[in-house]
N, C-alpha and C positions, 0 to 999 in steps of 0.2 A: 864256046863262049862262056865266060866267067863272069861273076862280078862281085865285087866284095861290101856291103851293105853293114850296117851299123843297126841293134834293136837291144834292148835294156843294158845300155852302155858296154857291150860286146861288140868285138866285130866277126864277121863273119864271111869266109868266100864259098859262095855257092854256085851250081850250076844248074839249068834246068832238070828235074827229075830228084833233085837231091831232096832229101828228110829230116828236118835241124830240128832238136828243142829249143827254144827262146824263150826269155823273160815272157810274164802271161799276159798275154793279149786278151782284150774284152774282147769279144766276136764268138757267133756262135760257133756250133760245131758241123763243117763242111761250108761255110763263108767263106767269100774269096777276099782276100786282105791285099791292102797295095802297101808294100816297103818305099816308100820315096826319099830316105836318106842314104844314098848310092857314091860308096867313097871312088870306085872306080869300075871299069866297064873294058876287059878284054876279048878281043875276035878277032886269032890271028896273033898274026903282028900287029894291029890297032888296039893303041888302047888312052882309052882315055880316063883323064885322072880328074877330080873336082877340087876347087879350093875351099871350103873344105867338103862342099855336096857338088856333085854332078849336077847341072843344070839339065833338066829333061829325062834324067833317069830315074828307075821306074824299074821293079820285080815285084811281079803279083805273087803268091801264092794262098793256096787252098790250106783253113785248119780241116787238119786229120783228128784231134781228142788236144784234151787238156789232163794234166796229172799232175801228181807232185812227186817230189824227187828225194834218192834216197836218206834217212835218217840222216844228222850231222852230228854226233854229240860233243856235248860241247863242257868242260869239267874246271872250273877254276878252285884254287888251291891256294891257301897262307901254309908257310911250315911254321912250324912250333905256335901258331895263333888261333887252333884249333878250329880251324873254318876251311869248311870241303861244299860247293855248290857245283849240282849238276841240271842240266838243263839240255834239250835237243830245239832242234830246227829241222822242218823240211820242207823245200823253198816251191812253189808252184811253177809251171813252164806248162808251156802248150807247143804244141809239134805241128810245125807243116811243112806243107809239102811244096815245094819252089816249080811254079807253074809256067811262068815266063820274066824274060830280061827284055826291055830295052832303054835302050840309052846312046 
């Protein structure tokens, strides 16, 4: 049993026991969190689709820790107009762990 859920404008197909980073959720750490925008829901051969969320579905998972992710740098450049800017980014996500589906 699969199902494919939506969380900081990614999507994402998971299965029970799986371990995803995601955009960073407020929640503490070892909190159980419910995903309730569930784009589809398979077992088997059944599967059901939502237009555009599943009506009734529903993936809880447990956060395991929060972090932030690796450097990004980021280097803008003019040629011949002597301007060179550098700057990084490193984006927060928090990790959990996909505890149950239903739907």
């Amino acid at each position: 049993m699969y199902a494919v859920i939506v969380s900081g404008g990614k999507q994402y197909r998971v299965v029970e026991g799986d371990v995803l980073k995601v955009e960073k959720i407020v929640a503490d750490q070892g909190a159980t969190v419910n995903l309730d925008r569930v784009l589809m829901v398979a077992d088997g051969d059944a599967i059901k689709v939502g237009t555009p969320y599943l009506a009734g579905g529903n993936v809880t998972a447990t956060v395991k820790s929060h972090g932030r992710g690796e450097k990004i740098k980021i280097v803008k450049m003019r040629r011949r107009k002597h301007y060179r800017k550098r700057t990084g980014h490193r984006q927060s996500y928090t990790e959990l762990q996909i505890t149950g589906i239903a739907g």
